[in-house]
C-alpha positions as CSV (number, residue, x, y, z in Angstrom):
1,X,0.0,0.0,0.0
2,X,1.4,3.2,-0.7
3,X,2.2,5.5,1.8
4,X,-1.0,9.1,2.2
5,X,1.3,11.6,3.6
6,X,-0.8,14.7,4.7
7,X,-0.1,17.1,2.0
8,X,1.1,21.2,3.1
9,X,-2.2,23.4,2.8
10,X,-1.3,26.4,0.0
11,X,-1.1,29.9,2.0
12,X,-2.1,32.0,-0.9
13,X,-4.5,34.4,1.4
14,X,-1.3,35.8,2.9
15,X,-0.8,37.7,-0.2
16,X,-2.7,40.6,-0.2
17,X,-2.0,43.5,-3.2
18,X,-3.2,46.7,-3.2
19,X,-5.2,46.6,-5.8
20,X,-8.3,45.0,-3.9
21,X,-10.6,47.4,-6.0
22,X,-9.9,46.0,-9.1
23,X,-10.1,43.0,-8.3
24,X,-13.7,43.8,-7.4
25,X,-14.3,45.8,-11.0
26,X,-13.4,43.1,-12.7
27,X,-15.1,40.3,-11.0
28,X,-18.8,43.2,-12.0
29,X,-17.5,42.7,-16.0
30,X,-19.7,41.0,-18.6
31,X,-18.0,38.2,-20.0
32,X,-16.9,41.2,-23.0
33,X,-15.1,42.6,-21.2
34,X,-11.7,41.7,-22.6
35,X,-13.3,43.3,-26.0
36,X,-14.8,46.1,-24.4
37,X,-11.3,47.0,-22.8
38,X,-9.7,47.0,-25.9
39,X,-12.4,49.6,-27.8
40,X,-11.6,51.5,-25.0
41,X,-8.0,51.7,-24.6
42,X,-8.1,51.8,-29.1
43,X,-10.4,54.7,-28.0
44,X,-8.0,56.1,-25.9
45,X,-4.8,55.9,-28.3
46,X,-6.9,57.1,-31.1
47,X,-7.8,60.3,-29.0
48,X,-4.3,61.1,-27.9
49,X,-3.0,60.8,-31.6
50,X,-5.1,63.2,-32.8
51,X,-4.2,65.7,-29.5
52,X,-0.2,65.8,-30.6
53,X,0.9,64.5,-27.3
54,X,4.6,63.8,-27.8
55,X,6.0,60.9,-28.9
56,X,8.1,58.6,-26.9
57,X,11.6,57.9,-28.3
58,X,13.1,55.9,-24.9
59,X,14.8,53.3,-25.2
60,X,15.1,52.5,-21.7
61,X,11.9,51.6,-21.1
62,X,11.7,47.7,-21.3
63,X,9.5,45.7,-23.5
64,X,7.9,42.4,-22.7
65,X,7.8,39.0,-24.3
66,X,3.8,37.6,-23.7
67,X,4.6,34.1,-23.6
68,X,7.6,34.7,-20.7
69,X,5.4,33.7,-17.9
70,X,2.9,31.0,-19.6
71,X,2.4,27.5,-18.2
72,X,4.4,25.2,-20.1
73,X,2.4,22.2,-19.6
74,X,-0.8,21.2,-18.1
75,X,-2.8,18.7,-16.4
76,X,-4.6,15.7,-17.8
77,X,-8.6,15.8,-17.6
78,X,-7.3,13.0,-15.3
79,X,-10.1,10.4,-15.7
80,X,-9.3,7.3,-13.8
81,X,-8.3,4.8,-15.8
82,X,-10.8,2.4,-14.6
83,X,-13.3,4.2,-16.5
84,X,-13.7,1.9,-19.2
85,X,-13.0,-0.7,-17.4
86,X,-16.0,-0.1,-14.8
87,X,-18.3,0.5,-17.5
88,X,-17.2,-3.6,-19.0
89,X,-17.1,-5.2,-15.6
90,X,-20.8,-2.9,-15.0
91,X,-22.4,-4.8,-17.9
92,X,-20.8,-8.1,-16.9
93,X,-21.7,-8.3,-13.2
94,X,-25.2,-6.8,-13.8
95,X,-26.4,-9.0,-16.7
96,X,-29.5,-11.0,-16.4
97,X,-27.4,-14.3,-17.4
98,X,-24.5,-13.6,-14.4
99,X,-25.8,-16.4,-12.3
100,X,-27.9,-18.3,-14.7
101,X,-26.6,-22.0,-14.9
102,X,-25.7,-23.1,-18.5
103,X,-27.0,-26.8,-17.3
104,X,-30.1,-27.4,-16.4
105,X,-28.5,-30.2,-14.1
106,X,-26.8,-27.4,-12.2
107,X,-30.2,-25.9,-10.7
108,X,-30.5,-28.7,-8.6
109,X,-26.8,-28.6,-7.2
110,X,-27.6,-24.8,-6.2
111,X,-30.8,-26.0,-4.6
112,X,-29.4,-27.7,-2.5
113,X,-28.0,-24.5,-0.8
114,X,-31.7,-23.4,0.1
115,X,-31.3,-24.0,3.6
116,X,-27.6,-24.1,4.8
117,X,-24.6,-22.5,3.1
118,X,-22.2,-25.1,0.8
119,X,-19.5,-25.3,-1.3
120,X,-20.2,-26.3,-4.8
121,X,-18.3,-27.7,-7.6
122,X,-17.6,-24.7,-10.6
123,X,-20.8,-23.8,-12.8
124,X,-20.8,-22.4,-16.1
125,X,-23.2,-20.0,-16.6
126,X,-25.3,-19.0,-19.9
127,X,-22.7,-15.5,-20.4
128,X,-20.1,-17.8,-20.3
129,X,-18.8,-16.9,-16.7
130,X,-18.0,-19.1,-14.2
131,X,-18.9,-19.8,-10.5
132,X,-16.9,-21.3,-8.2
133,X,-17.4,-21.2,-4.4
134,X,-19.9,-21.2,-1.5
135,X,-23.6,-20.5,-1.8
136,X,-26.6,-19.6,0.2
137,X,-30.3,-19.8,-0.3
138,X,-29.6,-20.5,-4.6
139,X,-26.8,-17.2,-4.3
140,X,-23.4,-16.8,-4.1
141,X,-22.3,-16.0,0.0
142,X,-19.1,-16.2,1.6
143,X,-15.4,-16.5,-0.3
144,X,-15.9,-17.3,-4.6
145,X,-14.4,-16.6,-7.7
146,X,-15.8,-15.4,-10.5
147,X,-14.2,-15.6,-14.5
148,X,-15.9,-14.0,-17.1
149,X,-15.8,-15.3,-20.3
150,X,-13.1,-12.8,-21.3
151,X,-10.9,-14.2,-18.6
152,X,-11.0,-11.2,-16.4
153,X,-12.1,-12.6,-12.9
154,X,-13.4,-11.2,-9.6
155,X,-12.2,-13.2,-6.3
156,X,-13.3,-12.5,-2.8
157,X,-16.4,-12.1,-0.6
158,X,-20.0,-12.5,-1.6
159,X,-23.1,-11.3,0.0
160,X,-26.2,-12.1,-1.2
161,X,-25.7,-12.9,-4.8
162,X,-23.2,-9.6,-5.3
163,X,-19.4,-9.1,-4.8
164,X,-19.1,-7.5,-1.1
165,X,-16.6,-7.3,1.3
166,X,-12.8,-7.6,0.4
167,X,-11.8,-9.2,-2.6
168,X,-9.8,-8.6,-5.9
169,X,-10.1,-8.0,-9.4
170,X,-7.5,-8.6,-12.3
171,X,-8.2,-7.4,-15.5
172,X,-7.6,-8.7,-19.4
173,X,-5.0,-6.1,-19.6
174,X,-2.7,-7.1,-16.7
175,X,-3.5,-4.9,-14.2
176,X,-5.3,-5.8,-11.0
177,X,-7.6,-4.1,-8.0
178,X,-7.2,-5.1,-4.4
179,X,-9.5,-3.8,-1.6
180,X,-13.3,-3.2,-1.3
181,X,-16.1,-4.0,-3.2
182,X,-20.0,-3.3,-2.6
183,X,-22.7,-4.6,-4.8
184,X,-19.6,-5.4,-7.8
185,X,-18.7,-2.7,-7.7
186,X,-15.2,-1.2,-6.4
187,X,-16.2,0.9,-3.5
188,X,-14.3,2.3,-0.3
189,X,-11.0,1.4,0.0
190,X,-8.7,0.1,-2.2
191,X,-5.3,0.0,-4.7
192,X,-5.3,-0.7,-8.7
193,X,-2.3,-1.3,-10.2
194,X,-2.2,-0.7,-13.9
195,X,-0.6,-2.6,-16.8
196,X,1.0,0.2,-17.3
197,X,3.2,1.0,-14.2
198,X,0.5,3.8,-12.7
199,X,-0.8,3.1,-9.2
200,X,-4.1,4.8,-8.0
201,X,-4.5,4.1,-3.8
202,X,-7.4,5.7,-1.8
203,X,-10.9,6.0,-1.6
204,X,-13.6,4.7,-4.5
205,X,-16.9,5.6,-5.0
206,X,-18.9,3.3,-7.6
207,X,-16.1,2.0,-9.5
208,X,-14.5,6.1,-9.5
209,X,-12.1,7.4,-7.3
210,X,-13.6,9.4,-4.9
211,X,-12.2,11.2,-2.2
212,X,-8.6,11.3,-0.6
213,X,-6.1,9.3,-3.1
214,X,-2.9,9.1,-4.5
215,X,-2.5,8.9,-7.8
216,X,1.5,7.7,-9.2
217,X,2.1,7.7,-13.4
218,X,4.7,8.3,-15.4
219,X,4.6,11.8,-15.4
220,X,3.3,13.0,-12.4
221,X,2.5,12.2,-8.9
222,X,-0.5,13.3,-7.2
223,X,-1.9,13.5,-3.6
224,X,-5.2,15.1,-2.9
225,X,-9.1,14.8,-3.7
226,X,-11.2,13.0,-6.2
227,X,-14.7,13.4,-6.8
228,X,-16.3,11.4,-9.4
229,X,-13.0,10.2,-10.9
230,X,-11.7,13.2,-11.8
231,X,-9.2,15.4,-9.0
232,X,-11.5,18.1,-7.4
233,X,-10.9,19.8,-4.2
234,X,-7.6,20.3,-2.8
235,X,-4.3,18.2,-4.1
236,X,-0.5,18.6,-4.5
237,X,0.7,17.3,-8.2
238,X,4.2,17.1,-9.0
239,X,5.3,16.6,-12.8
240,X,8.2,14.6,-13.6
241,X,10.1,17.5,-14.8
242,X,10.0,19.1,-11.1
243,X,7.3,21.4,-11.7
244,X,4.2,21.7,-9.0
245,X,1.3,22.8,-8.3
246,X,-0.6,23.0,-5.1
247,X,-4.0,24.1,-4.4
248,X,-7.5,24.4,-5.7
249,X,-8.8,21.5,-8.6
250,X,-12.1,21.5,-10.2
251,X,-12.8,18.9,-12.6
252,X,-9.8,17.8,-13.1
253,X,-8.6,21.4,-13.8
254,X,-6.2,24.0,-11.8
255,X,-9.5,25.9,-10.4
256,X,-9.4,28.4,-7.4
257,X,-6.7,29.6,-5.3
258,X,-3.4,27.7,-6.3
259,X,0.4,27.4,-6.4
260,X,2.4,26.8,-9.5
261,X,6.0,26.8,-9.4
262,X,8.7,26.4,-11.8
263,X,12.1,24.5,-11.8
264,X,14.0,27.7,-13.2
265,X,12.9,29.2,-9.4
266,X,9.9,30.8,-10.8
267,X,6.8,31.0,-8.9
268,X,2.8,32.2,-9.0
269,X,0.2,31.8,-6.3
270,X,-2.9,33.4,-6.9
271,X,-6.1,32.4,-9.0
272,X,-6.7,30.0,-11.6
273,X,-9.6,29.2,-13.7
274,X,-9.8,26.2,-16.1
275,X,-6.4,25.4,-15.8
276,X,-5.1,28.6,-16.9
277,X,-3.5,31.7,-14.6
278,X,-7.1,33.8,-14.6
279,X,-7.8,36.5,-12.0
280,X,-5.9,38.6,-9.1
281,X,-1.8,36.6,-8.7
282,X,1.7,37.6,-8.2
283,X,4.5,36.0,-10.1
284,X,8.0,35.9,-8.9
285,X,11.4,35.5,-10.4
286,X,14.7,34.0,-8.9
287,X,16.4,37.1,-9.9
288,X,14.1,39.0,-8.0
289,X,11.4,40.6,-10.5
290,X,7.8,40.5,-10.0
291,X,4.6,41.1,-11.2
292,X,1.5,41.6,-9.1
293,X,-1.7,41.9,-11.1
294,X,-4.3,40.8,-13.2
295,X,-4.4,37.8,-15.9
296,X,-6.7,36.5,-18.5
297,X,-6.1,33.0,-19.7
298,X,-2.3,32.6,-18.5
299,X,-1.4,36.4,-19.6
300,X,-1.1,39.9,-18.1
301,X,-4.3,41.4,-18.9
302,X,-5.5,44.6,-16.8
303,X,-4.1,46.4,-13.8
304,X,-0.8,45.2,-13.1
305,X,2.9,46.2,-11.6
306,X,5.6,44.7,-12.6
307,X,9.0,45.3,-10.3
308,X,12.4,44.5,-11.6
309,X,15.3,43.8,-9.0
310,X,16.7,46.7,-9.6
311,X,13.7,48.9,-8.5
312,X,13.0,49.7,-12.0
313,X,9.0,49.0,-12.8
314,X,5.8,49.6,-14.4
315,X,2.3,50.1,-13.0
316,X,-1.0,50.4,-15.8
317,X,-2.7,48.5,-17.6
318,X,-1.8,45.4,-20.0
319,X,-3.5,43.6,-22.6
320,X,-2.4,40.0,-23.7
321,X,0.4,39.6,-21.8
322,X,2.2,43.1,-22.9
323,X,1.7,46.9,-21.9
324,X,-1.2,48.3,-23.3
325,X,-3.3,51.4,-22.3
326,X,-2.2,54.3,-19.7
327,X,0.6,53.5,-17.5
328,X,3.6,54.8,-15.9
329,X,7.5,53.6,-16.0
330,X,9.7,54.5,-12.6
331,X,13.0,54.8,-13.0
332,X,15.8,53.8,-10.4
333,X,16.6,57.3,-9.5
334,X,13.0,58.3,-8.6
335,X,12.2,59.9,-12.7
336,X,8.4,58.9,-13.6
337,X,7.3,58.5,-17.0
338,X,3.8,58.3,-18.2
339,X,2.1,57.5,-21.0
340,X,0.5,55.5,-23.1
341,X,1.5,52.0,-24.8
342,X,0.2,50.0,-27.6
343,X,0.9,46.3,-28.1
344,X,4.0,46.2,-25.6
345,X,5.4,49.7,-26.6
346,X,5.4,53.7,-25.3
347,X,3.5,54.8,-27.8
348,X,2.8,58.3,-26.6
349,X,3.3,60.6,-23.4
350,X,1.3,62.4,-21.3
């Protein structure tokens, strides 16, 4: 069994910004508002071309690259693998034919468990399975083995006619399941080890994993909660390049508060939607720069500072991932300069 080690909780309420108030405004948007942004900041420029402002021609002012602080990768939908498994073994242990005796000679063996539990030589059944094991009142109770006609096979406890209790199953593929069942289907506790090499151990819900689990592949290693076979509520995964995230999953997705962080020392905490960087977060650097702000689906997008480690930085407004709209650039020895930049660029002062 593997081992559940309790998994660190993600502190991303300790970091506050300043910039609370647009967090709010943008949470009030329509889902246009990305569009309706742009008019307005195309609005903007158009207005300040036509006033003569002067025209920016510094070349100490820093652009930015959109795709610098993307997510390289991302997590699977993460459906157990079981899923298509559970639906095969659903319509084998749940058809009419499971217990049905191919021989009619084999109704009277079973009768004779009618009024004390026995032991009864293997029956073959009309779906091709077959029986093996102890019976009570004409239905399988106590320890018996079941092999479908595909030569999967179920061993372990019985109650009442179902598979209940502890027992195992092995698949066609090579992998097997070892732990709880309840009316054939997997259910509370339990480990399935793939054909593959991945390892799910925790909790199961109706053949899904449900609940607290740990979930090993080649890729990545997770430890958190699963609801209806996909990871939903809080987990820690760990990719097998060293990146991680910790926090908030919905569906399967990053969703919530969360933690992402880099091998190259690079690190965001703050919130995610759909698996993407999407709301109020702060992204640090090893060398020291960082941006506190808004995204949109993984990229700068509205209010946002951004800090070098030299003390150099920008504060206004961004649009897919660069500086776009009113803003103003800080130099080191105290000197301000603000304007107004298009696609990444100081298009104009003010």
């Amino acid at each position: 069994m593997l081992e559940q080690s309790g998994h660190t909780k993600a502190h991303s309420e300790g970091f506050q910004t300043v910039f609370e108030s647009d967090i709010e405004s943008l949470q009030k948007r329509p889902k246009s508002s990305s569009q309706e942004n742009y008019k307005k900041l195309f609005e903007i420029v158009k207005d300040c071309s036509h006033s003569k402002l002067q025209q920016a021609h510094s070349d100490e002012i820093p652009e930015f690259d959109s795709l610098e602080d993307s997510c390289q990768i991302r997590p699977s939908v993460c459906t157990n693998k079981s899923s298509k498994q559970s639906q095969e073994r659903e319509e084998k242990l749940f058809e009419k034919e499971l217990l049905s005796p191919q021989n009619e000679d084999d109704y009277k063996l079973i009768a004779m468990s009618e009024r004390e539990q026995c032991k009864l030589p293997s029956i073959i059944m009309k779906n091709g399975g077959c029986y093996t094991g102890y019976w009570y009142k004409k239905k399988p109770q106590g320890q018996g083995e079941y092999k479908f006609a595909d030569q999967s096979r179920y061993n372990g406890e019985w109650s009442n006619g179902y598979a209940s209790g502890k027992g195992k199953f092995f698949d066609t593929e090579g992998g097997y399941y070892c732990g709880d069942f309840h009316l054939n289907y997997m259910h509370g506790k339990g480990v399935y080890n793939y054909s593959d090499g991945s390892i799910y151990d925790g909790q199961w819900f109706n053949d899904k994993y449900n609940g607290y689990g740990i979930e090993v592949k080649s890729d990545s290693h997770y430890k958190g909660q699963f609801r209806n076979g996909l990871k939903h509520g809080h987990g820690i995964l760990v990719f097998s390049n060293k990146e991680k995230y910790e926090g908030s999953f919905i569906n399967g997705q990053f969703e919530g508060k969360g933690t992402f962080m880099w091998p190259d020392g690079r690190r965001y905490q703050g919130d995610w939607k759909n698996g993407m960087m999407h709301g109020q977060g702060i992204l640090q650097w090893s060398d020291g720069r960082v941006y506190v702000g808004q995204y949109v689906n993984d990229k700068r997008q509205g209010f946002g500072t951004f800090q070098f480690a030299d003390g150099r930085k920008y504060s206004g407004q961004w649009m897919n991932g660069l500086q776009h709209g009113l803003g103003e650039f800080t130099e080191q020895h105290g000197q301000i300069t603000k304007g107004i930049w298009r696609e990444g660029k100081l298009f104009s002062l003010i």
